[in-house]
C-alpha positions in Angstrom: 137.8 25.6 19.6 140.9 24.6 21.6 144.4 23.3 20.8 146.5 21.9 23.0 150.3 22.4 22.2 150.9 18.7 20.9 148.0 19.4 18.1 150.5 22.5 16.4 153.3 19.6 15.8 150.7 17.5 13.4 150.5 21.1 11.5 152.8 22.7 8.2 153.6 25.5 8.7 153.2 28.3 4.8 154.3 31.4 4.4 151.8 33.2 2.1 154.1 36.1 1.6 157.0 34.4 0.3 155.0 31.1 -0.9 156.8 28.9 0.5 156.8 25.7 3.2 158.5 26.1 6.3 158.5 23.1 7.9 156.8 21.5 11.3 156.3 23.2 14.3 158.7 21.5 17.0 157.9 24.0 20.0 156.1 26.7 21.4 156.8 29.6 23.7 154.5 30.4 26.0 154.3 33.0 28.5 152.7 31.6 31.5 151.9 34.3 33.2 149.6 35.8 30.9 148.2 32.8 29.7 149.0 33.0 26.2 151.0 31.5 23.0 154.6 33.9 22.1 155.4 32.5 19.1 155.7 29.2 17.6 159.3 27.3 16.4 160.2 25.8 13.4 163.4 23.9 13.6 166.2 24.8 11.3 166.7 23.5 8.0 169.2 21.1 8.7 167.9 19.7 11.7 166.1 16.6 12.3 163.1 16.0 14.5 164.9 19.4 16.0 167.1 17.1 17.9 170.5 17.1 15.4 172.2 19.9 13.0 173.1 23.3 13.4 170.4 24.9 11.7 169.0 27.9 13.3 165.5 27.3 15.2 162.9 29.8 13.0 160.9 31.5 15.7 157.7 33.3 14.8 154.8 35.5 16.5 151.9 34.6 17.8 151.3 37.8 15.8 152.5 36.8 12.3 149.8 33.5 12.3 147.4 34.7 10.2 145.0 31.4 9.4 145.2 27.9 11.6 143.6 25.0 10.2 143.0 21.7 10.6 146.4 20.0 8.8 148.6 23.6 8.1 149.3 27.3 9.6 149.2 30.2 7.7 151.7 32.6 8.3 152.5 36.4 7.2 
């Protein structure tokens, strides 16, 4: 199966070790030269649309994913 970037923004992201929602994802970091996905970013909690607020951005390993599916992301 492949996602493209844009498909992670349509996705919630949970934590299942704290229970709780965490937002959208608004970004993700990619390092190009070995082809693969850093981490994904959440925008803060008082931003909007990541575009106003000083919330801080909520950046999380590729690592920490534990489940994607087809409306949320599962997180550790």
């Amino acid at each position: 199966m492949s996602n493209r970037s844009a498909d992670f923004r349509q996705k919630e992201v949970i934590s299942i070790t704290e229970g709780r929602r965490l937002g959208y994802i608004s970004d993700v970091e990619i390092d190009f030269e070995k082809g693969v996905i850093e981490s994904v970013i959440i925008p803060g909690p008082s931003r909007f649309f990541g575009l106003f607020g000083s919330g801080e951005d909520l950046r999380i390993p590729w690592s920490s994913i534990y489940k994607i599916g087809d409306d949320l992301i599962l997180v550790k």
